[in-house]
N, C-alpha and C positions, 0 to 999 in steps of 0.2 A: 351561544349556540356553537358545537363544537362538530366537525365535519365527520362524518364517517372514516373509518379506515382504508375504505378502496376509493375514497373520495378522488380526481383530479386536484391537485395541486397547484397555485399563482407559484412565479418565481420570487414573490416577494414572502410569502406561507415559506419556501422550500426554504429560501434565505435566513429566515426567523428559525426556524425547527432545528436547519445545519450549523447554524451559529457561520454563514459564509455570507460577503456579500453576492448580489446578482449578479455583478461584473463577472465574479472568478465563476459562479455558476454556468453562464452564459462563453466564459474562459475555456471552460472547462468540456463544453459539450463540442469544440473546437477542435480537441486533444484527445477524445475520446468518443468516439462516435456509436458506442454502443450506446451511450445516451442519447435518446433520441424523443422531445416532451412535444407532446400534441399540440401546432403553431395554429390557432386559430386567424380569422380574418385583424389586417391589425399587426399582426406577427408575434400576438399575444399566446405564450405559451403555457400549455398545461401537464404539469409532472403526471407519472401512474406510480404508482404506489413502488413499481418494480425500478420505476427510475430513479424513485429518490432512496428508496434502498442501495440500488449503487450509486449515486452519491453518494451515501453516509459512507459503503464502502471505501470511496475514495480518497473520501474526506479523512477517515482513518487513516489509513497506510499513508498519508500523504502531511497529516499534522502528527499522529499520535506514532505510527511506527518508522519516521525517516525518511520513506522512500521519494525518490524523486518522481516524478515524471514519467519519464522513459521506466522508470524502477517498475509504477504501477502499469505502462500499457504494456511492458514486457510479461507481467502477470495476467495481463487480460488474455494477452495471446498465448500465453501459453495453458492457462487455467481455465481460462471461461471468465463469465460475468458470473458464475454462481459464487466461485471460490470468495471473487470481491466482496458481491453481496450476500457470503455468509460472516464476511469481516466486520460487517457491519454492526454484527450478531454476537460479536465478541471471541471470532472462531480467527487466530494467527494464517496470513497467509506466507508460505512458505516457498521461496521460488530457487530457482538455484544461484545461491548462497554468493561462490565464489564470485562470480562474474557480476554481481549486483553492487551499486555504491552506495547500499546503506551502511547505516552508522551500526559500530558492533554492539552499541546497548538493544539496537531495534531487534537484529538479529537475536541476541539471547533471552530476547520476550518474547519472539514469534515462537522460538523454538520447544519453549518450557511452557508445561501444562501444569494444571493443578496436579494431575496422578503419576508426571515426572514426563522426561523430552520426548519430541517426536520419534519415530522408528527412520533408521538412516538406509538410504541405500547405499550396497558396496561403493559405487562410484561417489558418493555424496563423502563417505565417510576417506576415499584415496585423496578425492580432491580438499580436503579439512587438514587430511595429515600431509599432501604436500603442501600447504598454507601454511601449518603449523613448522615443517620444517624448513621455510623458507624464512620465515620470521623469526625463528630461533638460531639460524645462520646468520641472518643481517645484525640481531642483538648482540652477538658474540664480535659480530664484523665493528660495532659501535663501541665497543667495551674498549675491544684491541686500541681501535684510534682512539677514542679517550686515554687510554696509557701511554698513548705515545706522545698526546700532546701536551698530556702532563709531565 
């Protein structure tokens, strides 16, 4: 017998479906307080459909696209809870870029669609080419010491 879709959810159900243990689940609701699961008598808790969607959300951006931590609450707060849990959905979330410590393969997955990249804002695309040319100085800066200490 299989639960309904808007069914409440056990941490042990949510554990299984997330592929996470309850520990990080229960970790988790810690560090992110938009999750918030119905604590019956007991202290027995029950997920809503909308909670464990952002889980899955977090669970994403946090095994599959890099981000840390701080990476995902800085997206809560600056996005919402929808953006997360349209991640969950398979939709990249996108936060600003430069100041984030993800890793650049995560970044060039969020970024790219099936029908080609996201639309950049002026400021997105100044602060890329000053990245871009600050990296292109330090290379040049490593080349140089390399020749010298050869």
């Amino acid at each position: 017998m299989t639960k309904s879709e808007k069914a409440f959810r056990t941490i042990s159900e949510v554990s299984k479906e997330l592929e996470v243990p309850a520990h990080v689940l229960r970790f988790w609701e810690t560090k992110f307080p938009q999750v918030k699961p119905m604590k019956r008598g007991g202290g027995r808790r029950y997920y809503r459909p909308e909670d464990i969607s952002l889980l899955r959300g977090v669970r994403e951006m946090l095994h599959v696209d890099g981000f840390s931590i701080k990476g995902v609450q800085k997206a809560l707060k600056e996005q919402g809870v929808k953006a997360i849990t349209e991640r969950s959905d398979g939709v990249p979330v996108v936060t600003s870029l430069v100041q984030q410590d993800v890793p650049v393969e995560a970044v060039a997955a969020a970024t790219e669609r099936a029908d080609g990249p996201l639309p950049m804002s002026a400021a997105e695309k100044k602060a890329l080419r000053k990245a871009l040319d600050a990296l292109v100085a330090l290379r040049g800066s490593l080349i140089e010491n390399g020749r010298a200490a050869a």
